[in-house]
MIBA-551349 format. One record per residue: residue number from 1; residue in three letters; chain; x, y negated, z of N, C-alpha, C, O in turn. Coordinates in Angstrom, 1 decimal. Example, Ala and Ser with C-alpha at 12.3 -4.5 7.8 and 13.67 -1.06 7.14 Angstrom:
MIBA-551349
REC     n   res   chain     n.c1     n.c2     n.c3    ca.c1    ca.c2    ca.c3     c.c1     c.c2     c.c3     o.c1     o.c2     o.c3
REC     1   Ala       A     13.2      5.7      7.8     12.3      4.5      7.8     13.2      3.3      7.8     14.2      3.3      8.5
REC     2   Ser       A     12.8      2.2      7.1     13.7      1.1      7.1     12.9      0.0      7.9     13.4     -1.1      8.0
This chain:
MIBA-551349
REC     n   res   chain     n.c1     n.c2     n.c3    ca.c1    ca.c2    ca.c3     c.c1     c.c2     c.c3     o.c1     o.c2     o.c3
REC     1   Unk       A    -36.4     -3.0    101.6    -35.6     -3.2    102.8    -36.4     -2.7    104.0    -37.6     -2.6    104.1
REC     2   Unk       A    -35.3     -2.3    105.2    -36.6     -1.9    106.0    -36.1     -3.2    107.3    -35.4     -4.2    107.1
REC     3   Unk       A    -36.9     -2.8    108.4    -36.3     -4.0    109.7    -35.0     -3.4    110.4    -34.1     -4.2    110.8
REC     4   Unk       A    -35.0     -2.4    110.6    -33.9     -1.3    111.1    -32.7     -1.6    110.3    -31.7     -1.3    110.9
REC     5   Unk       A    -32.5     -1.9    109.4    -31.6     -2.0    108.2    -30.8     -3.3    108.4    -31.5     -4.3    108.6
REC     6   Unk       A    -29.4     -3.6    108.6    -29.2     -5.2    108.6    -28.9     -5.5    106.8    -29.2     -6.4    105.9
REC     7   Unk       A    -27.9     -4.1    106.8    -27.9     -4.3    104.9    -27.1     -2.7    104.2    -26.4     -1.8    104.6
REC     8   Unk       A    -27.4     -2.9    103.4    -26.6     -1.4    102.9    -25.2     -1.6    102.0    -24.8     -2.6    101.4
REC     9   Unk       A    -24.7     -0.5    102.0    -24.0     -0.3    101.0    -23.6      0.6    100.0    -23.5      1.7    100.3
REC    10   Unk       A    -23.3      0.1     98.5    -23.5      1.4     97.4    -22.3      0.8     96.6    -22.2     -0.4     96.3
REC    11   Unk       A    -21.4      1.6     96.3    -20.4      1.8     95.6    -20.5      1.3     94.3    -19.6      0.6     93.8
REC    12   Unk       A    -22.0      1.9     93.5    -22.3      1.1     91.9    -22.8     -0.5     92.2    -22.8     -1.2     91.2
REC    13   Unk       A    -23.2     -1.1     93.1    -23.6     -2.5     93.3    -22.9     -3.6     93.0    -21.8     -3.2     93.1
REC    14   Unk       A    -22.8     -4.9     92.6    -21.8     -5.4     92.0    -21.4     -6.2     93.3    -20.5     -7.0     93.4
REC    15   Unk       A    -22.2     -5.8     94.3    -21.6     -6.7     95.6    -20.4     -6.1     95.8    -19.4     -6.7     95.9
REC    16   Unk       A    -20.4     -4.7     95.9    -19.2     -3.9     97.1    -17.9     -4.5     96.1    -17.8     -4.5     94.9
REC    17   Unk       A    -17.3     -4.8     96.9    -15.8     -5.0     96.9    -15.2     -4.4     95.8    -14.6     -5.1     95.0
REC    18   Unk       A    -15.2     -2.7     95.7    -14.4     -2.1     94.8    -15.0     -1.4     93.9    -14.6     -0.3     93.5
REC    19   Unk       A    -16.3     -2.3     93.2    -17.4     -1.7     92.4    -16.9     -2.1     90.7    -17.5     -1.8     89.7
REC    20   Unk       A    -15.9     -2.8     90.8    -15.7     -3.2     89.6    -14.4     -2.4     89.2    -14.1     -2.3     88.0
REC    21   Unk       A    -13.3     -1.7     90.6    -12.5     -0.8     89.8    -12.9      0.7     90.2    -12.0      1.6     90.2
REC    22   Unk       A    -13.9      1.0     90.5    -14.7      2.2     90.5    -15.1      2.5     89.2    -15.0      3.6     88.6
REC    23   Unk       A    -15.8      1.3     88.9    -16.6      1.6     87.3    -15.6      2.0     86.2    -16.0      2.7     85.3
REC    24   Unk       A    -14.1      1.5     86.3    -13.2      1.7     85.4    -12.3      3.5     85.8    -11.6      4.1     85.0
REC    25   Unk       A    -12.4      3.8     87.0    -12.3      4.9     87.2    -13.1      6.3     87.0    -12.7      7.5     87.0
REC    26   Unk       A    -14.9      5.9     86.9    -15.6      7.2     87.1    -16.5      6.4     86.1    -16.4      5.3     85.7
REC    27   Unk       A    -17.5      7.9     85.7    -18.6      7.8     85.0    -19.8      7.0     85.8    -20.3      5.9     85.3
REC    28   Unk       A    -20.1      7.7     87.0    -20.8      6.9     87.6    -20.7      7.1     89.1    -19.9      8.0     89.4
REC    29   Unk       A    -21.3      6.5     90.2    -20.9      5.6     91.4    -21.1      7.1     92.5    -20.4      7.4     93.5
REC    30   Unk       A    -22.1      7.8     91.9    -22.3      9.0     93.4    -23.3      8.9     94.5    -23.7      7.7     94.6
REC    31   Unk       A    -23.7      9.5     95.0    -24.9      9.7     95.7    -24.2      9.1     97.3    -24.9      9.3     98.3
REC    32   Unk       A    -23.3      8.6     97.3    -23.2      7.9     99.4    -23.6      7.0     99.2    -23.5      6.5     98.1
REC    33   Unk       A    -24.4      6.4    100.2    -25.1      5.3    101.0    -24.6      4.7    101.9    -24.4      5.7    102.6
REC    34   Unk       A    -24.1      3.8    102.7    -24.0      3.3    104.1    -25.0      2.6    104.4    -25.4      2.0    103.4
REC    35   Unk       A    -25.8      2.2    105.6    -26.8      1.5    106.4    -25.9      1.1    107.0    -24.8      1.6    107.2
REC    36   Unk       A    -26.4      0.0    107.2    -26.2     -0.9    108.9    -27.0     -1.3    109.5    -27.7     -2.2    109.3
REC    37   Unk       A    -27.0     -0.4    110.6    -28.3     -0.6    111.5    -28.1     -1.2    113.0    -27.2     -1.0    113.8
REC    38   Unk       A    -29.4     -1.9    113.1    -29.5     -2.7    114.1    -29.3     -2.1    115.3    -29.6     -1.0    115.1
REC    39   Unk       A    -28.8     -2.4    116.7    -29.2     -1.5    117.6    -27.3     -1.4    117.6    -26.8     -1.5    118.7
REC    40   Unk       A    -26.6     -1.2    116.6    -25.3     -1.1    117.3    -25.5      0.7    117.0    -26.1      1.3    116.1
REC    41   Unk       A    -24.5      1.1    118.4    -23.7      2.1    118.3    -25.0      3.3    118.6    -24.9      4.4    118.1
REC    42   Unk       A    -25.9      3.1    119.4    -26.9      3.9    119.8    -28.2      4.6    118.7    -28.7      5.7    118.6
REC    43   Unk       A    -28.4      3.1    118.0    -28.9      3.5    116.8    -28.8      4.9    115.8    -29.6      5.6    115.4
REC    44   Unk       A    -27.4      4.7    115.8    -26.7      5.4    114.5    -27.3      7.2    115.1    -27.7      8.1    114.4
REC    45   Unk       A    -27.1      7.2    116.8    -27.0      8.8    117.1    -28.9      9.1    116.5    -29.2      9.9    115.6
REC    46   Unk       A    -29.6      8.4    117.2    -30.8      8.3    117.4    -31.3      8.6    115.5    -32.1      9.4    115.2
REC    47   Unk       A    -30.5      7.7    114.5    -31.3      7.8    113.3    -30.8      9.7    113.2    -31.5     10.7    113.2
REC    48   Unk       A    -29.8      9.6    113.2    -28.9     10.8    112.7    -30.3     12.5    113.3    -30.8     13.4    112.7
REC    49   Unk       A    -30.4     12.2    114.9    -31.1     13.3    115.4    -32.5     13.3    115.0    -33.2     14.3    115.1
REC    50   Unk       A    -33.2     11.7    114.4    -34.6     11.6    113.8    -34.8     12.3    112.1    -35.8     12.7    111.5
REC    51   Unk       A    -33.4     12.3    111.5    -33.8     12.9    109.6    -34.1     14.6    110.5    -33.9     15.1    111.6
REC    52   Unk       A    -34.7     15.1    109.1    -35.0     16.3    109.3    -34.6     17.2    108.1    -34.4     18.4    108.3
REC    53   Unk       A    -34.4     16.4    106.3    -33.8     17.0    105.6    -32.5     16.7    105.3    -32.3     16.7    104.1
REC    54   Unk       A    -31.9     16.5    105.9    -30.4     15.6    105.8    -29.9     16.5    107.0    -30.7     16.7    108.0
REC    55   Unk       A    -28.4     17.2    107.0    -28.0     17.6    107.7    -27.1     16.8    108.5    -27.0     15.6    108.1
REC    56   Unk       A    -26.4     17.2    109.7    -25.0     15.8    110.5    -23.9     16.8    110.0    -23.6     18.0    110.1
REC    57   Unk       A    -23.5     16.1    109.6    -21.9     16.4    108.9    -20.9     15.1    108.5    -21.2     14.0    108.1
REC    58   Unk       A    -19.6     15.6    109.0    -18.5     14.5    108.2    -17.8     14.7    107.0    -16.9     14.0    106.6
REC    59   Unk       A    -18.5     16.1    106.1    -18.1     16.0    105.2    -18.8     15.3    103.5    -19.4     16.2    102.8
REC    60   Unk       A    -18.9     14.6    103.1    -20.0     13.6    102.7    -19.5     14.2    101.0    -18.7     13.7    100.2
REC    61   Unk       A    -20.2     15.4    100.8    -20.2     15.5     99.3    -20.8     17.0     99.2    -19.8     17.6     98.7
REC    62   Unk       A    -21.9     17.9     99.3    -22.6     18.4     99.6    -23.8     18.3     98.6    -24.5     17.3     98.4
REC    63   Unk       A    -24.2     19.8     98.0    -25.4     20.0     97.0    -26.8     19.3     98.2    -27.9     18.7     97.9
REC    64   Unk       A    -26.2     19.8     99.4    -27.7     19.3    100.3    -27.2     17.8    101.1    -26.0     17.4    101.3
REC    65   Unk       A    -28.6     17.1    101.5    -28.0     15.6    101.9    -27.5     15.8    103.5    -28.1     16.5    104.3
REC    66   Unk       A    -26.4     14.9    103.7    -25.3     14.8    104.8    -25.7     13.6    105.0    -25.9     12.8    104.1
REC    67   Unk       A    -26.0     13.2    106.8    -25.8     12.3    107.4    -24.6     12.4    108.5    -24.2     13.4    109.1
REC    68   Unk       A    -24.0     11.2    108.6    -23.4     11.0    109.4    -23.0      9.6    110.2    -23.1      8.6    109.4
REC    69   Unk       A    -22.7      9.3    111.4    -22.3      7.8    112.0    -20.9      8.0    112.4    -20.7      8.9    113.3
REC    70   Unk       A    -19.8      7.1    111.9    -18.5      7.5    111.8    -18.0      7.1    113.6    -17.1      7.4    114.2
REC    71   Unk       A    -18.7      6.4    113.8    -18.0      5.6    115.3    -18.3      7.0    116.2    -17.5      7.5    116.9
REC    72   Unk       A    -19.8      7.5    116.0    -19.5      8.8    117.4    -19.1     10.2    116.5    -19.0     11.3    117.1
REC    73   Unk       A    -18.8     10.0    115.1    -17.9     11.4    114.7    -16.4     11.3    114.4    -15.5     11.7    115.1
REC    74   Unk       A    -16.3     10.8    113.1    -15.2     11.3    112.6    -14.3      9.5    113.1    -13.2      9.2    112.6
REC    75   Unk       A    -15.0      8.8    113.8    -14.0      7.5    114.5    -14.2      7.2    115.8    -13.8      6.2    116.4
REC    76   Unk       A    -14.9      8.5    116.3    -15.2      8.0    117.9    -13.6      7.9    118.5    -13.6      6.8    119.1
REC    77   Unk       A    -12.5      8.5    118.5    -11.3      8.0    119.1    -10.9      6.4    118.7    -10.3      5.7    119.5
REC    78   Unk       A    -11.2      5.9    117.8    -10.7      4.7    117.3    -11.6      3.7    118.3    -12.8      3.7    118.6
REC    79   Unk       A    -10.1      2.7    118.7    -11.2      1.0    119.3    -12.0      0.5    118.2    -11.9      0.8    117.0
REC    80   Unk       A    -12.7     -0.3    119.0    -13.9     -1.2    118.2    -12.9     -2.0    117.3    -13.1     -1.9    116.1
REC    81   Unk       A    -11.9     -2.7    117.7    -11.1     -3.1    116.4    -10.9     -2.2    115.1    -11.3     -2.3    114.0
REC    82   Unk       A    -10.3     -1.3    115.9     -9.3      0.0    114.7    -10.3      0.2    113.4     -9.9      0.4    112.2
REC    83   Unk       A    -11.7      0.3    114.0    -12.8      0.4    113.7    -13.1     -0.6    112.6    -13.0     -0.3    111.4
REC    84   Unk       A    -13.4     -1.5    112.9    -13.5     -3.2    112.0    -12.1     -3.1    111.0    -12.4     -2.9    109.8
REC    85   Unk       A    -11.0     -3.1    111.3    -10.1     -3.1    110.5    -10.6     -2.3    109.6    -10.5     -2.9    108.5
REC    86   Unk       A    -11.0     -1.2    109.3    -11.2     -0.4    108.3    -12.6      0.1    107.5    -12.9      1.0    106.7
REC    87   Unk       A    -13.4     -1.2    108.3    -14.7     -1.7    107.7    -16.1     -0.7    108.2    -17.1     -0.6    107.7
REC    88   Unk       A    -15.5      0.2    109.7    -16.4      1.0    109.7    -16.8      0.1    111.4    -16.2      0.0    112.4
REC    89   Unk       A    -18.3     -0.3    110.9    -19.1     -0.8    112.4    -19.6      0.4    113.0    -19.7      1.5    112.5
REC    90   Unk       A    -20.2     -0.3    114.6    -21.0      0.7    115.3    -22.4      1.8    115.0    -22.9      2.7    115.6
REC    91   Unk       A    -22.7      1.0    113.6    -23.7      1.0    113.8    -24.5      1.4    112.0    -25.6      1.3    111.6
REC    92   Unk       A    -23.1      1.7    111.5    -23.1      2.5    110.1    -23.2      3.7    110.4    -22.5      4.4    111.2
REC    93   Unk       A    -24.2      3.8    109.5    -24.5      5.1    109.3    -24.0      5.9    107.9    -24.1      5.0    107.0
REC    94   Unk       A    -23.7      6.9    107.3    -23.5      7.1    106.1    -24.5      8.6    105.3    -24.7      9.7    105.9
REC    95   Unk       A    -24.8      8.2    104.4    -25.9      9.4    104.0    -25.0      9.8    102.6    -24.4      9.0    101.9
REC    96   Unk       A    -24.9     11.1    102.3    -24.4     11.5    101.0    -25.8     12.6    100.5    -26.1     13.7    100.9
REC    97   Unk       A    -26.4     11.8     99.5    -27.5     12.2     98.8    -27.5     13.8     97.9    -26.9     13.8     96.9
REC    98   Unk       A    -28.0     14.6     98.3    -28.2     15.7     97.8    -29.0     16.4     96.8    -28.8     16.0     95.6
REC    99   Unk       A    -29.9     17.4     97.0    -30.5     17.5     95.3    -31.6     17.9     95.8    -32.4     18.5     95.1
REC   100   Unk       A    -31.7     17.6     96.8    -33.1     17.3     97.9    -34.4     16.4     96.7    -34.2     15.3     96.2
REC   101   Unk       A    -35.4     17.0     96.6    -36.6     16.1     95.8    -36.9     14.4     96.7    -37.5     14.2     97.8
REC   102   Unk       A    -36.3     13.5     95.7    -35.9     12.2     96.5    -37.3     11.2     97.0    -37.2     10.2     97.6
REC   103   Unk       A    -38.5     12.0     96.7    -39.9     11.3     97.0    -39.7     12.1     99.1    -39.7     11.5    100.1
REC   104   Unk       A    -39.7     13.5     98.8    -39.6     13.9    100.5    -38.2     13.2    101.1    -38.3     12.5    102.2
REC   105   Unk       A    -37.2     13.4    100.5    -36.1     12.3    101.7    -36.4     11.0    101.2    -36.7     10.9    102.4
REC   106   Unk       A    -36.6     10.2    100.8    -37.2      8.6    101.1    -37.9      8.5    101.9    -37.8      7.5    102.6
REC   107   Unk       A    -39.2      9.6    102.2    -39.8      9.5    103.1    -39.8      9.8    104.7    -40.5      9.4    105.6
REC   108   Unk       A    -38.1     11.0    104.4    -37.7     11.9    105.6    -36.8     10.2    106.4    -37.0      9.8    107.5
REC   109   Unk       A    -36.1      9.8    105.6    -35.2      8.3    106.1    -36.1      7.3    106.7    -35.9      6.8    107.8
REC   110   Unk       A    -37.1      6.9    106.0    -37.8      5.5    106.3    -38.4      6.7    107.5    -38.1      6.2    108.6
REC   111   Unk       A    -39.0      7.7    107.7    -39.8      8.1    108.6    -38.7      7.9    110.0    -39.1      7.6    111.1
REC   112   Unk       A    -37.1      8.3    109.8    -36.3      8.2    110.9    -35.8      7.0    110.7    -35.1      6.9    111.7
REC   113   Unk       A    -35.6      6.1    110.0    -35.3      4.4    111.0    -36.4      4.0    111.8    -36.3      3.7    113.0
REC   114   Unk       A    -37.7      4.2    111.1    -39.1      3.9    111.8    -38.7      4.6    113.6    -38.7      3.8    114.5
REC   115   Unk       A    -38.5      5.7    113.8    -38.1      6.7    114.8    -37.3      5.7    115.5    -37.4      5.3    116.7
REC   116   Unk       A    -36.3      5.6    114.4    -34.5      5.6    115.4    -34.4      4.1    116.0    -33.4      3.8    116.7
REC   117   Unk       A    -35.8      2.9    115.4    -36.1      1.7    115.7    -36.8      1.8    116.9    -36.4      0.8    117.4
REC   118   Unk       A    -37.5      2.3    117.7    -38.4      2.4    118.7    -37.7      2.1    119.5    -38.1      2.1    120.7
């Protein structure tokens, strides 16, 4: 866990909501991530401009890794409700994992919440 982090989310986990008819639909779960990071809405721009091997994109399925924060991209028109109704906070961030060697991006992420925490 990091302190930047309030909690994540992963599609294969038996927490998420729709991990048990995922598992009956696919082989396995896929390389997206969601964070929820502290800090709200400001956070998200700040982690996004701190990675360095992770590109900003809203398209989340990519040989290379895609970051993105849906509230100032692909939901910045939506209210903060519209937003909630559809489970996306200020302050999620979304990563779609690429074929990036995962010892340098583990270190490229923790090195930008460390960043995007300051």
């Amino acid at each position: 866990p990091h302190l930047h982090v309030t909690h994540g989310v992963y599609l294969g986990w038996r927490s998420h909501q729709q991990q048990v008819v995922a598992g009956r639909k696919r082989k396995a779960y896929g390389g997206r991530i969601g964070l929820e990071l502290n800090g709200e809405y400001e956070s998200g721009g700040r982690f996004m401009d701190a990675v360095r091997l992770a590109q900003r994109a809203v398209s989340l399925g990519d040989a290379e890794t895609l970051v993105q924060h849906p509230a100032s991209m692909t939901h910045n028109n939506y209210t903060d409700e519209e937003r909630q109704a559809h489970g996306i906070s200020r302050g999620l961030a979304r990563i779609s994992v690429g074929l990036e060697n995962i010892e340098d991006l583990s270190a490229d992420i923790l090195r930008a919440l460390d960043q995007s925490s300051e």
